[in-house]
C-alpha positions as CSV (number, residue, x, y, z in Angstrom):
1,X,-54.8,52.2,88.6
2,X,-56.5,53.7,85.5
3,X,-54.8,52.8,81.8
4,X,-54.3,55.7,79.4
5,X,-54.9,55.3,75.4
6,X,-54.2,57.7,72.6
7,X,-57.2,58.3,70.8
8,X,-57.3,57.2,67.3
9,X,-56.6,60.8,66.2
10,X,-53.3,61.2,68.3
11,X,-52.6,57.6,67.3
12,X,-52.6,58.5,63.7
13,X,-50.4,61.5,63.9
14,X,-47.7,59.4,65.8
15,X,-47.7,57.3,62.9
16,X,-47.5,60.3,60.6
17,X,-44.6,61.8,62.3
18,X,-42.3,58.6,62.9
19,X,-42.7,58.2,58.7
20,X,-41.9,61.6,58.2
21,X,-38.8,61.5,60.5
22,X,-37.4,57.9,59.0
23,X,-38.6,57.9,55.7
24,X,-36.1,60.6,54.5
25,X,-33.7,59.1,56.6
26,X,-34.0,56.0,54.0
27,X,-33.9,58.1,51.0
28,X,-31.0,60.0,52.1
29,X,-29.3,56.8,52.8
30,X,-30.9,55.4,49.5
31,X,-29.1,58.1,47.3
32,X,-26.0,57.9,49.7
33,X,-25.6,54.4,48.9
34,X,-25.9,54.8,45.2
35,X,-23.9,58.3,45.1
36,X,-20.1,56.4,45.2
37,X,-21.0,54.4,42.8
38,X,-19.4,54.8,39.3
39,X,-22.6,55.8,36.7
40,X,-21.6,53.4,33.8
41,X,-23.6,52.7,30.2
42,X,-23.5,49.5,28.6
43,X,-24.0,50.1,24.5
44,X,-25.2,47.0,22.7
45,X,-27.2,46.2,20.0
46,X,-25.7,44.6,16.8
47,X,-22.8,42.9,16.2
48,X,-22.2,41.8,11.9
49,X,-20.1,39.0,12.9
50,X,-21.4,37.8,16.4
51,X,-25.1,36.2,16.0
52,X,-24.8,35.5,19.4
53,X,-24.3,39.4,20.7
54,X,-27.5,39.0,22.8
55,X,-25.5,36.4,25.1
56,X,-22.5,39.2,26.0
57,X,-24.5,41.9,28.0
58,X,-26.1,39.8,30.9
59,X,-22.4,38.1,31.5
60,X,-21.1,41.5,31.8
61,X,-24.3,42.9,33.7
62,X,-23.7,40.2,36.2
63,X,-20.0,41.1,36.8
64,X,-20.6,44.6,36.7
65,X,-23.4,44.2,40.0
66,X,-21.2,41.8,41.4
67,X,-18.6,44.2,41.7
68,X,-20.9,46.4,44.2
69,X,-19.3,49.7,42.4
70,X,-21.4,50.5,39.7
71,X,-24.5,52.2,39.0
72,X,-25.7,50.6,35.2
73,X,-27.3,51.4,32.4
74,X,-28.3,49.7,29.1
75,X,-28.5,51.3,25.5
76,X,-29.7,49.2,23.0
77,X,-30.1,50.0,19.1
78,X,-32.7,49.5,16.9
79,X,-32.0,46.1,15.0
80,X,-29.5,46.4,11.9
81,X,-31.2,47.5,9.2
82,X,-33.7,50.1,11.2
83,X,-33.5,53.5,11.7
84,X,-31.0,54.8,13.7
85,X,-32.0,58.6,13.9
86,X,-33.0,58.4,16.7
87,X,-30.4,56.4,18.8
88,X,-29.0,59.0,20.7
89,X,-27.6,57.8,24.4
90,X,-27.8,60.5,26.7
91,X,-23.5,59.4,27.6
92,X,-22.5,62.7,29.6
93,X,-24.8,61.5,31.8
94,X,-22.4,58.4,32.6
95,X,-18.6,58.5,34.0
96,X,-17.9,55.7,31.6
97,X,-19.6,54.0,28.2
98,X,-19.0,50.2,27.7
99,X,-19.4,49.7,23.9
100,X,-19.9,45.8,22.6
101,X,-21.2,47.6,19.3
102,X,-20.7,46.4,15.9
103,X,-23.5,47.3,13.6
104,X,-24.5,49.8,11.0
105,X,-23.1,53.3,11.3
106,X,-24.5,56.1,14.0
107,X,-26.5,59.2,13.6
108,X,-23.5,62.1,12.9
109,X,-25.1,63.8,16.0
110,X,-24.2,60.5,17.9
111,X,-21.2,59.8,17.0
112,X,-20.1,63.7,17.5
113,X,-22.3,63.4,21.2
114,X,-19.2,60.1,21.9
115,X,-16.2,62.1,20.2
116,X,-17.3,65.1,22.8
117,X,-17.9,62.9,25.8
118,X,-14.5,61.2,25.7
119,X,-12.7,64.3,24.3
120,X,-14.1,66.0,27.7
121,X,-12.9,63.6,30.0
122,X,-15.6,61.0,29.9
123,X,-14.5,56.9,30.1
124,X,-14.7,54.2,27.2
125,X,-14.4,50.5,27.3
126,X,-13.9,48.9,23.9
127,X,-14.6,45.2,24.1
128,X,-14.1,42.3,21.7
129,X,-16.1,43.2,18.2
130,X,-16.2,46.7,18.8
131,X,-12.9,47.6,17.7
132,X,-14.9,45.9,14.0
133,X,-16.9,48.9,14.3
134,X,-17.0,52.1,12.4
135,X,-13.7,51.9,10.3
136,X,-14.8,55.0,8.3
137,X,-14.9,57.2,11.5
138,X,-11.9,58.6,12.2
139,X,-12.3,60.1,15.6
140,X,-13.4,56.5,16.8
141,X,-10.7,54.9,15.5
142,X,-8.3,57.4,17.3
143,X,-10.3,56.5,20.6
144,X,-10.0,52.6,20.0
145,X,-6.7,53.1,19.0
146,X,-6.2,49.8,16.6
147,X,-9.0,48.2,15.3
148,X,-10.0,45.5,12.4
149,X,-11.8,43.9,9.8
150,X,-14.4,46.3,7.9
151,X,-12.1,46.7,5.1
152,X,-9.5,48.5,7.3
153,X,-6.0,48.3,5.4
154,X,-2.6,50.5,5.5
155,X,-4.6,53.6,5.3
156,X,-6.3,53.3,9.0
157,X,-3.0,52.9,10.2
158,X,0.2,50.4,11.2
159,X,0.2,47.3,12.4
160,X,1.3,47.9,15.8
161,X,3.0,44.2,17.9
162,X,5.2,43.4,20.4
163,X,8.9,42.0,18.7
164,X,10.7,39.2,20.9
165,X,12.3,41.9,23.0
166,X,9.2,43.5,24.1
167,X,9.5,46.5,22.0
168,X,6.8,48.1,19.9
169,X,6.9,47.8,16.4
170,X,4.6,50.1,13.9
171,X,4.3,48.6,10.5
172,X,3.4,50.6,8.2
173,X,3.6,47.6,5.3
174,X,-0.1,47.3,2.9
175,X,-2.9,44.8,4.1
176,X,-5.8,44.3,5.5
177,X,-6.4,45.0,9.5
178,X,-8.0,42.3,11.7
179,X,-7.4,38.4,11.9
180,X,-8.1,35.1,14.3
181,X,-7.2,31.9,14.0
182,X,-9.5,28.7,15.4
183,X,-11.0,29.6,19.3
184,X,-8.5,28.8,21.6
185,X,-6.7,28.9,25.2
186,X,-3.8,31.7,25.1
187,X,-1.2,32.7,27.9
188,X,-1.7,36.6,28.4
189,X,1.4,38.6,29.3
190,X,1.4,41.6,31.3
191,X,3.5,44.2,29.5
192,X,3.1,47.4,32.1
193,X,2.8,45.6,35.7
194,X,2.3,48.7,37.5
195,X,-0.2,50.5,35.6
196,X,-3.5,50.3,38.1
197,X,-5.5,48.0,36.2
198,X,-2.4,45.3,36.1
199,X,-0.9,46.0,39.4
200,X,-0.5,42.6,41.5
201,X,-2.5,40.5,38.2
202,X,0.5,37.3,37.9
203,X,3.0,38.4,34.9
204,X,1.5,35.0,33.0
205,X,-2.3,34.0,33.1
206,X,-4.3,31.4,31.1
207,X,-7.0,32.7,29.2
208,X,-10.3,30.5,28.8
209,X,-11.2,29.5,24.9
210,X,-11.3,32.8,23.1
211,X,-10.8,34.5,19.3
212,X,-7.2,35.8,19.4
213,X,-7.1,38.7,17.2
214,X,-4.3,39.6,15.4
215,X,-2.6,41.9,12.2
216,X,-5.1,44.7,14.2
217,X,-3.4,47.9,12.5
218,X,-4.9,51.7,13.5
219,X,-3.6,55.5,14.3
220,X,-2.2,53.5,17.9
221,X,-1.7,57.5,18.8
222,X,-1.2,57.9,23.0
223,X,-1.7,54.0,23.0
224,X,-0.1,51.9,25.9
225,X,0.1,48.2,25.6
226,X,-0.9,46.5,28.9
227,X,-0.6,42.9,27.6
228,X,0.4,40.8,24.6
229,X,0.1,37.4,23.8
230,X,1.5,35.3,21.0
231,X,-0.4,34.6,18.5
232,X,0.9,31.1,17.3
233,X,1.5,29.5,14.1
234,X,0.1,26.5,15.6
235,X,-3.5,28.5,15.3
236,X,-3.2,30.4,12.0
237,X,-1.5,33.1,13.9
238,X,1.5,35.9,13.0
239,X,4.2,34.5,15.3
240,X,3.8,38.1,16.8
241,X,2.8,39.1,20.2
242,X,-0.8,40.3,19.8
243,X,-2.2,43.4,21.7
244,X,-4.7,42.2,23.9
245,X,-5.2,44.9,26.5
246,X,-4.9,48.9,25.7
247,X,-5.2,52.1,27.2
248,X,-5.6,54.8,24.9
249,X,-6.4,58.7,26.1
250,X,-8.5,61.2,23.6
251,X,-8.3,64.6,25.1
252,X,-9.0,64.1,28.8
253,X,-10.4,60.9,28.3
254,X,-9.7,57.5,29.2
255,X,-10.0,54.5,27.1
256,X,-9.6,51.2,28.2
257,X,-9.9,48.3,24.9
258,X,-9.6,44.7,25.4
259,X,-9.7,42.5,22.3
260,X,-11.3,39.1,24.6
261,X,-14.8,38.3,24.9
262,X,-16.0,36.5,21.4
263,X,-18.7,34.6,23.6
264,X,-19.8,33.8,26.8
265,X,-17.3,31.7,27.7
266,X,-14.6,33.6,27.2
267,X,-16.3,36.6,29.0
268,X,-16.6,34.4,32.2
269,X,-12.8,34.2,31.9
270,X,-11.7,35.2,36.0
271,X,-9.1,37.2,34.0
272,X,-11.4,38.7,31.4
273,X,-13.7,39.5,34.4
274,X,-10.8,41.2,36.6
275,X,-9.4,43.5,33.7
276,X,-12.6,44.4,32.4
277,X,-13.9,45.7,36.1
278,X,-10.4,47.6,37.0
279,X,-10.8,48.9,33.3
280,X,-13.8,49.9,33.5
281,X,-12.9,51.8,37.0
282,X,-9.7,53.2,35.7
283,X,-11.5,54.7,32.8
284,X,-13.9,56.8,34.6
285,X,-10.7,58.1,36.7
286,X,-11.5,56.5,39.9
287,X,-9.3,54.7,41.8
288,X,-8.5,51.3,41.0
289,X,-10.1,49.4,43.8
290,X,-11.0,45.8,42.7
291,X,-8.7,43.0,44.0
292,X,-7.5,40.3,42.3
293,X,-9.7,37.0,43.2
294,X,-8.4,34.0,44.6
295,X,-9.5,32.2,41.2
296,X,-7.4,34.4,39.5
297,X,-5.9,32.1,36.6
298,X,-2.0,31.0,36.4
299,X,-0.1,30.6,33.8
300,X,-1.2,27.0,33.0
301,X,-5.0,26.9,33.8
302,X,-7.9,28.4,33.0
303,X,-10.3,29.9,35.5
304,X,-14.0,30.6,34.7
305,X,-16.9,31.7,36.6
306,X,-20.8,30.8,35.8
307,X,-22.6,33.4,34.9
């Protein structure tokens, strides 16, 4: 019985033709894979009361890939003190912005290039220090809704709290925005259980050490309050409950503005993690999707991750 062999020619062609017919294959299932995910930019860069800002992105880079949902992106500014002319994120090109920003002032191009995004239905997630930021720029401050510190006083805005019956109170009373006691553990009460990024979270949860910030006074204009806690006299605090957690919408956008998160401890919070992801998803006006972990924190301990 004779045996038959391709020549090398013929050989080579096969070996042309089964790339041609799979490799596309790949890339289509390449760009498939990545289409369904949510296109999100984290904003960094400077922070004027956080030396330890560089610490914040990987924590939140790591739950961000974690979550399997998101296709990410990092901006980062020239240091403070450099130019920022030409700092100019490219954010329609994102369904939702992540800002930990808190540095010298943007470009007027850049900040108009955020005020259009969001106005036009883009997302934002203000976290921690970045509600320090900008306190001369008006359309930010309606898009973080309350903010502090940066000599903010009556004239950005009320106080806005929780009183003891869980209604809101705007006080319009002079002072100046933006206040923490010492670091420390604080019980976080959900305030709107069924809005998507709350729904089955417990009504009571243990935050890990964190800044609780407080007297945080702004425009508060389309603002709802997610959750509070009480920021205790015991820790320098108002005897108020605090805003922690805040949805705010600026035209057809969606902002999503957490107050937790001074280091990398309190980032790794299970609960900081969990609102941040559903906030994040809820903000570019997908469906809220991400469960609530086994290692979600109760009411009297603390659950954190290492990251």
């Amino acid at each position: 019985m004779s045996k038959k062999f391709l020549n090398p020619n013929s050989f080579i062609l096969l070996l042309f033709i089964i790339f041609i017919m799979t490799s596309p294959v790949d890339a289509k299932k390449k760009k498939k894979k990545n289409d369904h995910k949510i296109k999100i930019l984290v904003v960094d860069g400077q922070s004027k009361f956080h030396e330890h800002w560089k610490e914040w992105t990987p924590v939140l880079l790591k739950q961000l890939d974690e979550s399997k949902l998101f296709q990410i992106d990092v901006a980062t500014s020239p240091m403070k003190g450099e130019s920022l002319d030409k700092f100019n994120p490219k954010f329609k090109n994102y369904d939702v912005v992540v800002t930990t920003y808190d540095g010298d002032t943007w470009s007027m191009r850049t900040k108009r290039n955020l005020e259009n995004y969001v106005e036009g239905g883009g997302g934002l997630v203000v976290v921690h220090a970045a509600d320090n930021a900008f306190p001369n720029w008006e359309g930010y401050n309606l898009m973080i809704g309350l903010g502090g510190w940066g000599d903010r006083n009556e004239k950005a805005g009320p106080y806005v709290y929780l009183d003891n019956n869980g209604e809101i109170v705007r006080d319009t009373s002079p002072g100046n925005g933006g206040h923490h006691g010492p670091k420390h553990e604080y019980v976080v009460e959900t305030r709107k259980a069924e809005h998507p990024i709350m729904k089955d979270i417990p009504e009571k949860w243990l935050h890990a050490e964190d800044e609780l910030y407080d007297m945080l006074r702004g425009p508060a204009v389309n603002m709802e309050i997610l959750a509070t806690s009480y920021s205790s006299e015991k820790f320098e605090g108002t005897q108020r409950h605090e805003p922690i957690l805040m949805t705010i919408t600026y035209g057809d956008g969606r902002i999503f503005h957490t107050v937790m998160g001074h280091n990398k401890l309190s980032l790794s919070c299970v609960g900081f993690m969990t609102t941040f992801i559903r906030g994040c998803q809820w903000a570019a006006k997908k469906e809220v999707t991400f469960e609530v972990p086994d290692d979600f924190p109760l009411g009297n301990t603390t659950s954190v991750r290492t990251y």
